[in-house]
C-alpha angles and dihedrals in degrees: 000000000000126000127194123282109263119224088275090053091038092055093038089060096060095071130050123269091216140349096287109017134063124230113278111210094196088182081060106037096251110142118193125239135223121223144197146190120245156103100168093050134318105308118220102264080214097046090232133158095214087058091087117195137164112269120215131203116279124262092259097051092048087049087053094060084062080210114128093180091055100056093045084058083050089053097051088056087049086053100048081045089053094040090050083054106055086245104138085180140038140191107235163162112024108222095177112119130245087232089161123025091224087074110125093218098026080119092070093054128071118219153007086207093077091205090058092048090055106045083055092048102047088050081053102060096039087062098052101045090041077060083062101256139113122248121214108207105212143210110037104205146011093329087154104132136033106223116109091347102165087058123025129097125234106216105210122177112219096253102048087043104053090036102045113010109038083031100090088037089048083054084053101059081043091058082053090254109201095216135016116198129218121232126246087227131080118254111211095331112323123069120263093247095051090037108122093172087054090044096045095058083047094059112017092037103038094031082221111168105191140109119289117203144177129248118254106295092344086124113106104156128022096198094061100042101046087055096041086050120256118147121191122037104203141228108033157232082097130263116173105353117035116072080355089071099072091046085058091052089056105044080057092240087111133045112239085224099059088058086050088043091051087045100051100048080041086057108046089048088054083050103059110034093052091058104043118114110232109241125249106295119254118218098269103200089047094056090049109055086038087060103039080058103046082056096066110109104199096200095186139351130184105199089296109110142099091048108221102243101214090072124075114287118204104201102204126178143072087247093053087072098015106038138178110249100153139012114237111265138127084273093062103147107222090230114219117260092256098044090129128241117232090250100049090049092056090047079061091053114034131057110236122015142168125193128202116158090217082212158014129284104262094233126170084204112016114224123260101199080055086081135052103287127157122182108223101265082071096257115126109241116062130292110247121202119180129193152159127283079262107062098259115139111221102156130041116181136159107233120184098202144101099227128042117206133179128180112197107319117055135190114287097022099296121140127216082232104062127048119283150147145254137186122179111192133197158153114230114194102193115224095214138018127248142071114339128195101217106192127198136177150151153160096265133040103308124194126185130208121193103202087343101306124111108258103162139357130202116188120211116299131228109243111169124202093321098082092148092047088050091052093052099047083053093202112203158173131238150218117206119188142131114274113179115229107275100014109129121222121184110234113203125180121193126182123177099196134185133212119315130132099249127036137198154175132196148188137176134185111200101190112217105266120257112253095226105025082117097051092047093053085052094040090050089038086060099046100051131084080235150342145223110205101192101200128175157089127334117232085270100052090088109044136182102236101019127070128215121256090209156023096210113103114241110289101237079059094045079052100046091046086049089050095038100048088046089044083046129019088182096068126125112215109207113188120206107202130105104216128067102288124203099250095175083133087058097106087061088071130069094214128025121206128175105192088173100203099323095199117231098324080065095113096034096046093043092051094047089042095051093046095054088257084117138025114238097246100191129118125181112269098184127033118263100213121211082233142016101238088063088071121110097219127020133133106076092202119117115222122255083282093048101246123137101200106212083225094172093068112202090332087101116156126322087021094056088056097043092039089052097038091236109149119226128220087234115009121213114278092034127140137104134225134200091256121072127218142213119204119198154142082055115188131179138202130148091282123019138051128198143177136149109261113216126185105213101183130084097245132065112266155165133247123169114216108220121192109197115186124203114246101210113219118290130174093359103303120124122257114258140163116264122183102272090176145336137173129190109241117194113179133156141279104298086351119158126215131171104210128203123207136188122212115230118272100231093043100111100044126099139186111246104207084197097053100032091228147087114276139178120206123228123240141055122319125204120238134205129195116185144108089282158348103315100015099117098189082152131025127182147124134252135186114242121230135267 
């Protein structure tokens, strides 16, 4: 027997219990549920190394494959993972837009094309909650850059706002979303959280009836946020919503009813995603390394690929043995031991190869784990030892990581909120001899002894309100000095740390740099049939908190790419970065490939795909510009008031371009494959396309039908072509299909900013079928409807 929640439940069920989990009231039938971070997998809720799961490919990268039924089948592999941990609700995905390269965690979202970004998003989601689990859209609104991000303000105008910005999260509340969470930022003057015009169209507009929550430590005033209609304050234990609700309510700054109104939607999300059965298991490993494949955007080839793998390889590149699998966020996935690297799967798959990096990872902290270190009981990793502010040991663990964090609870019943100490321990055997950077940071007071003697001391930093930024950057010091090959030093950091709500400890090891690690990749690259130079970011290249300055790759890469490709014209440049990414040196390079952060079937997918056992799926889903300044949207950097204006409207990305007749270097939608189509019989209504789909090639394939219509000019702003509709087509060697494609329902409306309305405007609009923006295989007109 169950009764209703009384005022007090009620309130309690409004803020988070614990950092991941939300309140259970068993004498009224509430059960609690367990969360996690995520979108690229089920992130460790103690970020933990030793708290395996399996890693996808980013958003970018799954956008990039233009295939809905693909990441829904993405999304079914995230919810058995979820399910097999105990998680009933995850954070993801992330339906924000990549509107500037620069932007830190552009990797996570999907598209610049919001339609694109919805449709991805939508399968997505329709995977993970038919698994049985409920998926968290983040982040509402305009989270589009990193920079400041507790404290700008995003200034959207409505328009650009309702048609690109709120479109993939409207598509959201349409796929029945079980959670939509709030952004840290301000949105046109009031923060996300304490927004009631955001949250009415929410609610009143999209007649969504879901759970609207927070982000972690994004509440600042319960009052606010509970009228305005926020739901949900995480993590927990409560600050400003929670018990404090019902005082609220009786101090008459809240309606009792909004409590009951946020209950009852709290309750009836615990409801349903603790008794829902998980759906039948994919092959995991299959889905990975499928869509690790259908990602990579081959951008040019000139007869190149796919390599023949019975002649010499050279395997040339830092991010061929240390790739790229993830960008550096709270949902970092801790990656089994045997997860492969790219060259020692192509080792597996080609004849003869020989591997030299050319040069060194790019990393903002190098990591430690990355050398020969053993903690003191003998186990490779460090030796951590916590106490108490006193002095007093009460917790003893081997870690194998470069970074320690702790939200709230810590080992041996310390807490991030109250003083305390930690000492991380260990023997480092240097490789080579030379001169070695040693780093070392944290959130206390760190100091750090080289074979017991004091080498370097870093006092407490000011962090402001952004903890959880400030953990990520992972600013450091450093020690620099010469250590001889196979000598061993005794590396021992010590913090002494007060109350915060996060905690966290860091090293790093940067190894003095080969002479001539350039001239033997260019050596090996000369004397090989071909060569694959893997080229890209490090894990901390895109960061949460923290935006990019540029879109150029590092210039000992630019310089090994130069080298390689002269020493080599049959050469294969495969760039492992998940943003838009300057390629003015791509016609050094006989064959052009982006793989953005693949996720775990990296190294499998890239080897098939290199020796012709897979098609390289991918097609571009945002626009690669000749220059930066062609770009919409850019600098990152709000202005002295801390606004960011969204200047560009809703020309964001490939309409700019199209709207201003600038040329990209690559334009959206592009990629080739090792098939070739022909599209014909096209037709042409409101809404439906159709053509006959021939594979012309004596191989299977893949070819992604892509439909552009024409805006006309509104307000003001210029007509240009936006994605009305697309859909991925393998089919086998000299294989005919007649597809079918809807347009988008919403394709023809538009906000007029004069009205205050949706409107569609009357006349003829021009449509385009091709392989991508600008391919016009197929031109007409059609009359939208009424």
């Amino acid at each position: 027997m169950t009764r209703p929640p009384t005022l007090e439940e009620q309130a309690r069920l409004t803020a988070g219990a614990g950092i991941w989990s939300t309140p259970a009231i068993p004498e009224a039938g509430v059960p609690g549920l367990s969360l996690a971070d995520g979108p690229m997998g089920v992130a460790s809720q103690s970020i933990d190394e030793r708290d395996v799961s399996l890693l996808m490919p980013c958003g970018t990268a799954l956008a990039a494959s233009w295939d809905t039924a693909l990441a829904r089948e993405v999304g079914t592999v995230v919810a058995a993972e979820c399910r097999r941990r105990h998680v009933q609700a995850i954070l993801g995905p992330n339906l924000n837009l990549p509107r500037s390269p620069l932007a830190g965690r552009a990797f996570e979202t999907y598209s610049e094309e919001p339609l694109l970004s919805a449709l991805i998003g939508a399968a997505w989601i329709a995977g993970v909650q038919g698994g049985g689990v409920s998926a968290v859209a983040k982040h509402l609104v305009a989270n589009d850059s990193e920079t400041q991000r507790h404290s700008m303000n995003s200034v959207v105008d409505q328009r650009a706002l309702r048609e690109v910005y709120l479109r993939p999260f409207e598509y959201a509340a349409r796929a029945g979303v079980g959670g939509l969470l709030l952004a840290y930022n301000r949105m046109n003057g009031l923060p996300c959280v304490e927004h009631a015009d955001l949250m009415g169209i929410v609610r009143n507009e999209w007649r969504w009836p879901g759970v609207l929550m927070s982000d972690w430590f994004g509440t600042h005033d319960g009052a606010r946020s509970l009228n305005a209609g926020l739901d949900l304050e995480m993590p927990g234990p409560a600050r400003h919503m929670g018990e404090r609700a019902a005082a609220l309510v009786g101090a008459g700054e809240v309606p009792a009813r909004r409590v009951a109104e946020a209950a009852d939607r709290l309750q009836t999300w615990a409801r349903r995603w603790t008794d829902t059965a998980p759906g039948p298991a994919a092959d995991a490993q299959d889905v990975l390394v499928r869509a690790a494949a259908a990602g990579f955007v081959l951008l040019s080839n000139d007869g190149l690929l796919p390599l023949d793998p019975a002649q010499s390889l050279a395997v040339i590149g830092p991010n061929a043995s240390a790739p790229c699998y993830q960008g550096a966020t709270f949902a970092r996935i801790a990656l089994a031991d045997d997860v492969p690297t790219p060259v020692a799967a192509l080792q597996g798959a080609f004849a003869d190869v020989r591997h030299e990096p050319g040069v060194a990872p790019t990393y903002r902290l190098p990591p430690l784990t990355a050398q020969d270190i053993t903690a003191p009981s003998g186990e490779p990793g460090l030796d951590v030892t916590y106490a108490t502010a006193a002095g007093e040991e009460v917790f003893h663990e081997v870690r194998r990581t470069s970074t320690l964090v702790w939200f709230s609870d810590m080992p041996g019943g310390l807490h991030t909120a109250q003083p305390g100490r930690v000492r991380a321990r260990t023997r480092l055997i240097p490789a080579v001899s030379g001169p070695w950077r040693l780093s070392y940071g944290g959130t206390g007071d760190v100091t750090f002894l080289i074979d017991g003697a004091v080498q370097g001391e870093r006092p407490s930093p000011v962090v402001g309100g952004d903890v959880m930024g400030h953990l990520l950057r992972a600013e450091s010091g450093h020690v620099d000095l010469e250590l001889r090959a196979g000598v061993p030093v005794e590396l021992d950091y010590r913090m002494t740390f007060g109350g915060a709500r996060a905690q966290g400890l860091w090293f790093g090891a940067r190894p003095p740099e080969a002479a001539d690690l350039l001239e033997r990749a260019v050596a090996a690259a000369g004397h090989a049939a071909q060569v694959a130079l893997v080229v890209g970011e490090t894990a901390d290249s895109g960061v949460e908190s923290r935006d990019r300055t540029t879109t150029r790759l590092p210039d000992d890469q630019l310089d090994l790419i130069r080298r390689v490709c002269a020493a080599n014209p049959r050469t294969v440049v495969i760039v492992n970065a998940a943003h838009a990414v300057d390629l003015s040196w791509a016609d050094h390079a006989a064959a052009v490939m982006q793989v953005w952060f693949p996720g775990q079937g990296f190294a499998p997918a890239l080897a098939d795909v290199l020796s012709g056992a897979r098609e390289p799926g991918g097609r571009l889903p945002v626009t690669v510009a000749r220059a930066e300044a062609d770009y919409p949207a850019f600098d990152l950097t709000p202005d002295a008031h801390g606004d960011l204006p969204y200047g560009e409207g809703v020309l964001i990305g490939a309409r700019a371009f199209a709207a201003r007749g600038t040329v990209p270097a690559y334009p959206l939608g592009a990629g080739v494959g090792y098939a070739q189509f022909d599209y014909c019989s096209v037709a042409a209504d409101a809404q439906t396309v159709t053509l006959n789909v021939r594979n012309t090639s004596g191989r299977a394939g893949k070819t992604v039908v892509q439909v552009y219509l024409e805006m006309p000019a509104l307000d003001g702003v210029p007509a240009y072509p936006t994605l009305a509709a697309f859909q991925a087509v393998t089919l086998a060697a000299g294989e005919v299909r007649d597809v079918t494609l809807a347009v988008a329902h919403d394709a023809y409306r538009q906000w007029s900013q004069a009205d205050g309305r949706w409107i569609t405007q009357p006349g003829p609009r021009r449509v385009q079928v091709g392989r991508f923006l600008g391919d016009a295989v197929w031109e007409g007109t059609v009359t939208p409807p009424h």
